[in-house]
C-alpha positions as CSV (number, residue, x, y, z in Angstrom):
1,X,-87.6,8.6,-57.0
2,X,-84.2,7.5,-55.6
3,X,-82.7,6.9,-59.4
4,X,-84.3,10.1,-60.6
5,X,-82.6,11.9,-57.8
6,X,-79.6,10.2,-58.3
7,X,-79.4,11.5,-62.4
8,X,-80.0,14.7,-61.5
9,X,-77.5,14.9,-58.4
10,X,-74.8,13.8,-61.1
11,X,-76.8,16.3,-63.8
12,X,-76.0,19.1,-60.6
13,X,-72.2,18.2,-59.8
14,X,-71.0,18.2,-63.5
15,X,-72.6,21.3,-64.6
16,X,-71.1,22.5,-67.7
17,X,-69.7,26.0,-67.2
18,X,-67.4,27.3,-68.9
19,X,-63.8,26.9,-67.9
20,X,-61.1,29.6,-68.5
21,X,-57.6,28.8,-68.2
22,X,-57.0,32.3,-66.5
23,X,-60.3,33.0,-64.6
24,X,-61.4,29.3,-63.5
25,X,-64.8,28.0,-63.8
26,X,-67.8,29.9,-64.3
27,X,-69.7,29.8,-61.9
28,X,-72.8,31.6,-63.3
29,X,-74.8,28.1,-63.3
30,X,-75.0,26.4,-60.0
31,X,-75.3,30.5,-58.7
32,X,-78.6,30.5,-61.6
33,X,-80.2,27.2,-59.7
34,X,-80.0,28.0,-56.2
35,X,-81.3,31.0,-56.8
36,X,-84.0,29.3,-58.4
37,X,-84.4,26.7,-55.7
38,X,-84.9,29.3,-52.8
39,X,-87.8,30.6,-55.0
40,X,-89.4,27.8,-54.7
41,X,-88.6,26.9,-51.1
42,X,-89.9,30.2,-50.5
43,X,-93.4,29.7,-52.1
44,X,-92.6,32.3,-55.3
45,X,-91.9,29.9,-58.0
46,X,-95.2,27.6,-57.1
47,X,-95.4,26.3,-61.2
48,X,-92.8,24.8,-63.8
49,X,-92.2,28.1,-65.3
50,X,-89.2,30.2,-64.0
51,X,-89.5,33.8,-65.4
52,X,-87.1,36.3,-65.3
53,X,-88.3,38.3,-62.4
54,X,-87.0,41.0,-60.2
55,X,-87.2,38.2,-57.3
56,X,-85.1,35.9,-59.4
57,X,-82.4,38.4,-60.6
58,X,-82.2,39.9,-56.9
59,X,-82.0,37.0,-56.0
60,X,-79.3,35.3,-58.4
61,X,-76.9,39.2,-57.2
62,X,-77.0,38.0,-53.9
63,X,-75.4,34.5,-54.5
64,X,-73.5,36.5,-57.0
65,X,-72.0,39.0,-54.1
66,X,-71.1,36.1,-51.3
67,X,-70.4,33.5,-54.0
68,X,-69.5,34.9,-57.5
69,X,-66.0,35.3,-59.2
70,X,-64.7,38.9,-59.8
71,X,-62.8,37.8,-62.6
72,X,-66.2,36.7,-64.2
73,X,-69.2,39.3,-65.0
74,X,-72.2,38.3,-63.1
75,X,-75.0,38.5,-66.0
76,X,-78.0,36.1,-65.1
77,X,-78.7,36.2,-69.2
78,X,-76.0,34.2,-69.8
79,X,-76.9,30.9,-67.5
80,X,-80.7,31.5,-68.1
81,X,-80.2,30.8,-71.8
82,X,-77.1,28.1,-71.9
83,X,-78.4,25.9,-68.7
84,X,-80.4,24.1,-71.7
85,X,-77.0,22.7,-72.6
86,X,-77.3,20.6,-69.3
87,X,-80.5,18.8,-71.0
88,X,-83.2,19.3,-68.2
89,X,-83.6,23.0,-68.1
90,X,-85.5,24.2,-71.0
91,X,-87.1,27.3,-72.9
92,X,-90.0,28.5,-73.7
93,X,-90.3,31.0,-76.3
94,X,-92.3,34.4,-76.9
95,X,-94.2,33.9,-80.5
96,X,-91.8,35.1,-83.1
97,X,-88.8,34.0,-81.4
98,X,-89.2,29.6,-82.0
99,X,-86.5,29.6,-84.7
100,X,-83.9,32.1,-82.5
101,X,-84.2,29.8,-79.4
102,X,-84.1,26.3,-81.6
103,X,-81.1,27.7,-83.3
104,X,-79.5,28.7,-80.2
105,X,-78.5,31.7,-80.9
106,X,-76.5,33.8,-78.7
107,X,-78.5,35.7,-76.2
108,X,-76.1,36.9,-73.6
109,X,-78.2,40.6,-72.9
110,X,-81.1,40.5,-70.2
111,X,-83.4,42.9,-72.5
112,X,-83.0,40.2,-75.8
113,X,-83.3,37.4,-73.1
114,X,-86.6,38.6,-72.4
115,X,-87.6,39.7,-75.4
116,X,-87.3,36.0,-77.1
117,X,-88.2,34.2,-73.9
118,X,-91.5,33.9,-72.1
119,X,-90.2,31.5,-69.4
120,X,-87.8,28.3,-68.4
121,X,-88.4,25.3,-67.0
122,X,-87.3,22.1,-65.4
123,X,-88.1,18.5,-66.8
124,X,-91.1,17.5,-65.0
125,X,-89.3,15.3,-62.9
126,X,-86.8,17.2,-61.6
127,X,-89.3,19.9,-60.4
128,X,-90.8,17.6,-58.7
129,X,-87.8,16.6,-56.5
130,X,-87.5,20.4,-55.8
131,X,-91.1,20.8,-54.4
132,X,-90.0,17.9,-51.9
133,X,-88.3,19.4,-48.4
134,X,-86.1,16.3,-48.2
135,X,-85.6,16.1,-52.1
136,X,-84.6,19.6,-52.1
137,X,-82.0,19.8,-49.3
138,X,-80.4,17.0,-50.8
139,X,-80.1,18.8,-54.5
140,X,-78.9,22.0,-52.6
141,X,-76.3,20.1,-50.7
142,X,-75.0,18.4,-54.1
143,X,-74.6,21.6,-55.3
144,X,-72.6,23.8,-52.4
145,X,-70.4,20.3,-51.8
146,X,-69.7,20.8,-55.9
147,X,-69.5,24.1,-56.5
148,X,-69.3,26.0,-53.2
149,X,-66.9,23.8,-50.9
150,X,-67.1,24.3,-47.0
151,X,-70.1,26.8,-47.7
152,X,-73.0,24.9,-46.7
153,X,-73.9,27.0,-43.4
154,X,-73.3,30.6,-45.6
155,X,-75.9,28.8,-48.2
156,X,-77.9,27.8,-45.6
157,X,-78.0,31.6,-43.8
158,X,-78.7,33.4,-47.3
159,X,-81.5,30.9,-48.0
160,X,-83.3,32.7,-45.3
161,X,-84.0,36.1,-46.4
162,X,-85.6,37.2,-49.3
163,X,-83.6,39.7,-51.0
164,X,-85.8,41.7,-53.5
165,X,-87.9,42.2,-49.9
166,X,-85.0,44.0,-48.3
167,X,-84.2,46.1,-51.5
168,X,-87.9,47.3,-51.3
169,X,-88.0,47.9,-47.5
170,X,-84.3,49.7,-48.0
171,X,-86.2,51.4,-50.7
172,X,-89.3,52.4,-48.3
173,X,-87.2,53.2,-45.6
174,X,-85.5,56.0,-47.7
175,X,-88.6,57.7,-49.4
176,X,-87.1,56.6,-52.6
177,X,-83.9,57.7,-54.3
178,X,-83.1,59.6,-57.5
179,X,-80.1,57.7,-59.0
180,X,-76.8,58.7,-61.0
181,X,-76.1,58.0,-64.3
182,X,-73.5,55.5,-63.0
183,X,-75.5,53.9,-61.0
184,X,-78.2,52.9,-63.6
185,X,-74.9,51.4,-65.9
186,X,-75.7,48.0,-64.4
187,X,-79.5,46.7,-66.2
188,X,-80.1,43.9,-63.9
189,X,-79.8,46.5,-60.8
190,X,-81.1,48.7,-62.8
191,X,-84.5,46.1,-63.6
192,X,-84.7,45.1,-59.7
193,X,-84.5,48.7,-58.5
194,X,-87.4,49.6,-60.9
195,X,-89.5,46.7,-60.0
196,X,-89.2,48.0,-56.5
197,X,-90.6,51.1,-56.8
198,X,-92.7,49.8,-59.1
199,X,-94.4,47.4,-56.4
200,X,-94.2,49.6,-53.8
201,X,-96.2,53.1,-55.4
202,X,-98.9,50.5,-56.3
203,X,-99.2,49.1,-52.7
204,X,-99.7,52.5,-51.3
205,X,-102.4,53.0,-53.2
206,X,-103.7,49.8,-51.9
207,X,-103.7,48.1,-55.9
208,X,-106.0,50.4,-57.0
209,X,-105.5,52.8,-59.7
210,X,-105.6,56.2,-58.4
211,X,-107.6,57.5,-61.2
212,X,-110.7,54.9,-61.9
213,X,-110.1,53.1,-58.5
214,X,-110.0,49.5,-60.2
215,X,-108.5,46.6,-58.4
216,X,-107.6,43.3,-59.9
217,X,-105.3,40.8,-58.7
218,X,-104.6,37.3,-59.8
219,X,-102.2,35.3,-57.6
220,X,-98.9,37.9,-57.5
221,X,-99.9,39.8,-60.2
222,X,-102.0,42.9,-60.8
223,X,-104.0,45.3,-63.6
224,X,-102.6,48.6,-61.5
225,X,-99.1,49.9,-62.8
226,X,-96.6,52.1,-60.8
227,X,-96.2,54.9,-63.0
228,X,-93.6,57.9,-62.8
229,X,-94.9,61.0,-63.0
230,X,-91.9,63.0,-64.2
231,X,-90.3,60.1,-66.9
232,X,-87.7,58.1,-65.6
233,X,-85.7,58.1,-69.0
234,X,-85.0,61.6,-68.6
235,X,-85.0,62.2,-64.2
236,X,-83.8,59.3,-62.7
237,X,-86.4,59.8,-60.2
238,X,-87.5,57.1,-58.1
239,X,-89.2,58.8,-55.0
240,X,-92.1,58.0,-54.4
241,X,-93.7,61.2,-54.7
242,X,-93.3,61.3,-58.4
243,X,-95.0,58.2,-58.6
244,X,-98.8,57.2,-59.3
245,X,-100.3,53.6,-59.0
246,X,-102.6,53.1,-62.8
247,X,-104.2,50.9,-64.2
248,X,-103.2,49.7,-67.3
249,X,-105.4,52.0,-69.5
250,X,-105.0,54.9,-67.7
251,X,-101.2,54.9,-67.3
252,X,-101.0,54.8,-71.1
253,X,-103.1,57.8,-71.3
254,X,-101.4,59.5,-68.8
255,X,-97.9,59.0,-70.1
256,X,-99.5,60.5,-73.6
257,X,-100.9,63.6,-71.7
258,X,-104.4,62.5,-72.7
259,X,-105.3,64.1,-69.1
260,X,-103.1,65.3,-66.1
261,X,-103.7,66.3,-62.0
262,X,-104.1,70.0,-61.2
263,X,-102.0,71.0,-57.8
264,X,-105.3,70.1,-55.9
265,X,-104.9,66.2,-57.0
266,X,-108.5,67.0,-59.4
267,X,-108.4,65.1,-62.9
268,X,-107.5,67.9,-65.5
269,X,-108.9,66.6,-68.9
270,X,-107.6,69.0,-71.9
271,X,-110.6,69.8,-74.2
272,X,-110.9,68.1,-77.5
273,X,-107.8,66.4,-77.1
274,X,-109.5,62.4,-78.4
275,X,-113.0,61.3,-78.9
276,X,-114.1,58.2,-77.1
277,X,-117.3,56.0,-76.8
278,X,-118.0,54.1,-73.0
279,X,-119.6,51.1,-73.9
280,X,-121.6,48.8,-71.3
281,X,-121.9,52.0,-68.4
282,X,-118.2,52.4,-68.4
283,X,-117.0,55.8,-67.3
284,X,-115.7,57.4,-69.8
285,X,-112.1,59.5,-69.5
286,X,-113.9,62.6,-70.4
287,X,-116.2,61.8,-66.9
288,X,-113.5,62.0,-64.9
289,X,-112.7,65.7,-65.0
290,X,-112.6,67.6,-62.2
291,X,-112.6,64.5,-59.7
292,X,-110.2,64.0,-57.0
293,X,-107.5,61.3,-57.2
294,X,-107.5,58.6,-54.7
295,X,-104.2,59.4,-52.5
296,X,-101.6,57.7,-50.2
297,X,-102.4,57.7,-46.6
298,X,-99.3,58.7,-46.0
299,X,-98.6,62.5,-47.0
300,X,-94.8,62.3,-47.7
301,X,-96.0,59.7,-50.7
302,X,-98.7,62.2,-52.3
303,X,-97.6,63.4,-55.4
304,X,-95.4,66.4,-55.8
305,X,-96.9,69.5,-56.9
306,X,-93.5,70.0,-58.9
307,X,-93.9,66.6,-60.8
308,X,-97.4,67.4,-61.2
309,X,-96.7,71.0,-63.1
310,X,-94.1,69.6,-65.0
311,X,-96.8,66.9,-66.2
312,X,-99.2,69.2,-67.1
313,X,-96.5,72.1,-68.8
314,X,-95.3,69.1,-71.0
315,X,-98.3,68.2,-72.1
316,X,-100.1,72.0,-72.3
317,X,-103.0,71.2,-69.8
318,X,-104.4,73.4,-67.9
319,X,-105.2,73.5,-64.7
């Protein structure tokens, strides 16, 4: 273990970023793997597969804000995709995409990044260091003494709160928050603040969808969408009223008008709008009409009458 540790402390101090004559190093890498590395000291990355998550881009803007270079543009695309260049990060690609990733193709955008890749992820070896306490502290102090000098105590503070956590109790806190033009011009704030609201509509309807009441949930992940009732595209609107937790099905349907929610939260089904067949006792769509829809304890999170009328005007349903 010692002369594994030992390659990768050297792999960790000679990074190779890209050095500008102007603007300095980059320093978008050893920003990308502490970022990585407090995931996994906090339990979130728990398997040799980094995605790019909210967690993980909230995450990488905080060590961006304290750490990052303003003469540099802090896009987590960029390190995610040319880390491979330091020979133990590597990636995985979505089907379709093999020969764009072997080729190393440019990919500096966070949408094409995660179009063409599934996940990352360390050599086996090196993973394994980072799952170790002692292992860990070490790599971590490699890289502040490297990258970040006289910074180990300011690493040290941010490894202890989670970020994407205080954007979605900020977010709570506040009832939600319809945003500006301008302030939607940055996609990686843009992604995290989605995924918050996102998150957080779904767990005040408990994980169930609010129309068939299913709840499913495997490790973090769950079947039940937070949906916005009014699109986002075109309203910016991220309070929570104009949200509804769905599952999967049933947020597709919605968002096609195949029903909508009268001003008394009932199911409004239009007539003959699509035939369907319920196999195995499923309830059918159709079934639903007329049934309440499972609400928020809380009252200020119901959904708005307003977002609901504008739901059902869009789509011609009557209520």
């Amino acid at each position: 273990m010692q002369s594994e540790l030992a390659y990768y402390a050297k792999k960790f101090a000679k990074l190779h970023v890209n050095r500008h004559r102007d603007r300095g190093p980059a320093p978008h890498k050893p920003i990308l793997l502490l970022s990585v590395i407090e995931l996994i000291e906090q339990g979130k990355i728990q398997r040799n597969r980094i995605y790019l998550s909210p967690e993980l881009i909230a995450t990488f803007l905080k060590y961006w804000t304290h750490f990052g270079s303003e003469k540099h543009r802090s896009n987590i695309a960029l390190p995610f995709f040319h880390l491979q260049g330091d020979k133990f990060w590597h990636l995985m690609p979505n089907p379709g995409f093999e020969a764009t990733v072997s080729s190393q193709s440019k990919l500096s955008g966070l949408n094409s990044l995660k179009d063409a890749i599934k996940y990352a992820y360390f050599d086996d070896a090196l993973f394994h260091l980072l799952e170790e306490s002692k292992t860990r502290q070490e790599l971590i102090g490699i890289l502040s003494d490297a990258w970040f000098k006289d910074k180990e105590q300011q690493i040290s503070q941010l490894l202890q709160y989670d970020e994407f956590e205080d954007i979605q109790l900020k977010l709570f806190d506040s009832g939600g928050v319809v945003y500006s033009t301008e302030e939607l011009k940055d996609d990686q704030r843009t992604f995290v603040r989605s995924a918050a609201f996102r998150k957080i509509v779904v767990s005040l309807y408990e994980q169930r969808c609010a129309l068939c009441r299913l709840k499913i949930i495997v490790g973090n992940q769950t079947i039940v969408d937070g949906a916005h009732i009014m699109p986002f595209s075109e309203f910016r609107d991220d309070r929570f009223d104009n949200g509804l937790a769905l599952c999967k099905n049933h947020h597709w349907a919605f968002d096609h008008g195949w029903f909508g929610i009268s001003d008394r939260y009932q199911i409004v089904i239009p007539p003959d709008r699509f035939y369907e067949e319920a196999p195995n006792a499923l309830q059918g769509l159709d079934e639903f009409n007329g049934e309440e829809i499972l609400l928020p304890v809380d009252d200020k999170c119901k959904p708005r009458l307003e977002a609901l009328s504008w739901h059902r005007n869009f789509w011609e349903i009557a209520s």
